[in-house]
C-alpha positions in Angstrom: 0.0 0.0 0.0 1.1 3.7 -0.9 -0.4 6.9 0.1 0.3 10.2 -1.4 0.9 13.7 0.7 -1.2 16.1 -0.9 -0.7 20.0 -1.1 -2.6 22.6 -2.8 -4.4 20.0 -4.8 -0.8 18.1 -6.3 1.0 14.9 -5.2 4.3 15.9 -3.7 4.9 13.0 -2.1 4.6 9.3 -2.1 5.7 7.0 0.8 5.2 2.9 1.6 2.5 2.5 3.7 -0.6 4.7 5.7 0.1 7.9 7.3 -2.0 10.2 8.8 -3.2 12.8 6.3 -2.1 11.1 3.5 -4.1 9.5 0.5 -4.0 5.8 -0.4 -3.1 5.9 -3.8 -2.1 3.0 -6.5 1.1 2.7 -8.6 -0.9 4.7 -11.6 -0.4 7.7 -9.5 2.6 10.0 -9.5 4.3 13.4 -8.2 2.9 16.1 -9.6 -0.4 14.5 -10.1 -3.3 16.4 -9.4 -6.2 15.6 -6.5 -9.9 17.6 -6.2 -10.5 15.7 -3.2 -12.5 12.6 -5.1 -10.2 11.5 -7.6 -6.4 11.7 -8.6 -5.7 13.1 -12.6 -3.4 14.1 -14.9 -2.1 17.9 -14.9 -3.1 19.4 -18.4 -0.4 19.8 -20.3 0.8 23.3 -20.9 -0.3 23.9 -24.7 1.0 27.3 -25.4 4.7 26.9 -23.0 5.4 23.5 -24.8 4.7 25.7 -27.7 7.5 28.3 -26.9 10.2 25.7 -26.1 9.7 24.1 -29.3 9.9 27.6 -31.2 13.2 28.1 -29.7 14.3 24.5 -30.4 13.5 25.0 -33.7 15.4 28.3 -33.8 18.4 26.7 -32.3 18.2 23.5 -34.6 17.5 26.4 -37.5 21.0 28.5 -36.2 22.9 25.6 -35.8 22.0 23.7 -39.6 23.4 27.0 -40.8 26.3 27.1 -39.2 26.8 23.0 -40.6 28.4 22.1 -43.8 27.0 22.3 -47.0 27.8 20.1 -50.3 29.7 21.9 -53.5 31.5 20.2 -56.4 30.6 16.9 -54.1 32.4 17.6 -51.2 31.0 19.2 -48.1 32.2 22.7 -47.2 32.1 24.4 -43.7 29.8 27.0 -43.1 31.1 28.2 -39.3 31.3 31.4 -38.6 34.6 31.7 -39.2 34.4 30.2 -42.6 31.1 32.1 -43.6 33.1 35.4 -42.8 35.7 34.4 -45.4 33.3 33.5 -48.4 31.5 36.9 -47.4 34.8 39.3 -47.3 35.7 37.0 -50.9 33.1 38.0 -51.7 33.1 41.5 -51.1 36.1 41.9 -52.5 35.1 40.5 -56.1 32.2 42.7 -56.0 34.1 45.9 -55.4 37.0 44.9 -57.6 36.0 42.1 -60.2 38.5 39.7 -59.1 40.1 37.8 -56.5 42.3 39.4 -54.0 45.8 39.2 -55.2 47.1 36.8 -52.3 44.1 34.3 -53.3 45.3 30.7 -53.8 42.4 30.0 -55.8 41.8 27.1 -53.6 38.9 26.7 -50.9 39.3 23.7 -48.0 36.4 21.5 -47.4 35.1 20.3 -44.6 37.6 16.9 -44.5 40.5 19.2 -45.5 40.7 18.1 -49.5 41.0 21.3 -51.8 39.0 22.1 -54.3 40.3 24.4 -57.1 38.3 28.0 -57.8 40.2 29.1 -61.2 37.7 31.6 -61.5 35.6 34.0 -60.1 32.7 31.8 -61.5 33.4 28.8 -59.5 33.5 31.0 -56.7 30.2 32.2 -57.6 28.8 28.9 -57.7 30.0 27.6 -54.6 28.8 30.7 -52.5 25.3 30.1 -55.0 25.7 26.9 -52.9 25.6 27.9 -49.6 22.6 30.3 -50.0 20.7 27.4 -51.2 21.8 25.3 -47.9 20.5 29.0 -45.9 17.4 29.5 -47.8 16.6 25.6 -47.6 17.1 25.8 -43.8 14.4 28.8 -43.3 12.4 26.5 -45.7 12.2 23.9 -43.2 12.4 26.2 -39.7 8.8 27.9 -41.7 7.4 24.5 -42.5 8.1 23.1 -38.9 6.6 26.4 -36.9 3.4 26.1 -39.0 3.2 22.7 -38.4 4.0 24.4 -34.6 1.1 26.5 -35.1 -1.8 23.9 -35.8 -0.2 21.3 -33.0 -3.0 20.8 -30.7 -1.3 17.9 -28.6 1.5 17.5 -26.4 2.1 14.4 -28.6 1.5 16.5 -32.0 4.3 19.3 -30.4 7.2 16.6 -29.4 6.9 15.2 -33.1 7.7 18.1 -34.3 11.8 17.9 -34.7 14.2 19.0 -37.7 15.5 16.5 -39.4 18.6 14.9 -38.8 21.3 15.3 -41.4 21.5 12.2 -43.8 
C-alpha cells in the first residue's frame, strides 16, 4: 500500500504504507499528479509553454544547420562562422574589384581538408550560390516546422515536431 501527501491539490509525495493525512493511492499515481478531493488526474499539459520551447528549439536547430556544412563540387564545405566570414569578405572583394584578392590561392578547404580548385571568379560564384541554397533551404524547413507548430494541438502532436537529422 502507498499513500500520497497532498498539497494545494498536487501529489508531492509518495511513501510505503498509511500515514495520517495522507491519500491511499495506486502505482498509476505519481508526483505532480493532481487531486480535487475525489479523484487523482493528470495535470493538463501546458499547450502554449510546450509551444515556446519548441519555437526556440527549432530556432536553435535552425541557427545551428546554418552554421553545418553544405555540399559543393561533391564535397562538403564548412559554413562556421569563421568560414562564412571568409566566403563573405571574398566576396566583397570581387564585388568591389571584379577579381580575387591578389594573395588568393584559388583554392577553398572542405570540410575533410581536400581542396578544391576556384580558377575563376565563376566557380567561386557557384559555390557561395551553394551555400545560399543550404540557408534559404534551412528557413524553408524552420517555416514549415513552426506552422506545423502552429496547428499542434497535442503535447504528442508538439514533441513530433523535430528537424530532421542530417543524412
Amino acid at each position: 500500500m502507498k499513500s500520497a501527501e497532498i498539497k494545494n491539490g498536487k501529489v508531492v509525495n509518495i511513501i510505503l504504507g498509511c500515514m495520517d493525512g495522507h491519500v491511499p493511492v495506486d502505482d498509476g499515481v505519481v508526483i505532480g499528479d493532481c487531486y480535487d478531493g475525489l479523484c487523482f488526474y493528470k495535470q493538463p499539459p501546458d499547450i502554449p509553454g510546450l509551444k515556446a520551447s519548441k519555437s526556440e528549439r527549432i530556432n536553435r536547430d535552425w541557427k545551428n544547420s546554418n552554421k553545418a556544412t553544405f555540399v559543393y563540387a561533391g564535397q562538403k564545405i564548412a559554413c562556421d562562422d569563421d568560414s562564412r566570414a571568409a566566403m563573405d569578405v571574398l566576396a566583397g572583394v570581387i564585388a568591389m574589384t571584379g577579381d580575387f584578392p591578389a594573395a588568393f590561392s584559388r583554392m577553398w578547404k572542405t570540410q575533410n581538408n581536400t581542396q578544391i580548385s576556384m580558377p575563376d571568379i565563376a566557380s567561386f560564384q557557384s559555390m557561395y550560390a551553394a551555400m545560399a541554397e543550404h540557408v534559404s533551404n534551412n528557413f524553408k524547413q524552420a517555416q514549415t516546422l513552426k506552422a506545423a507548430l502552429e496547428l499542434a494541438e497535442s503535447a504528442t502532436e508538439i514533441e513530433a515536431i523535430n528537424w530532421p537529422t542530417p543524412a
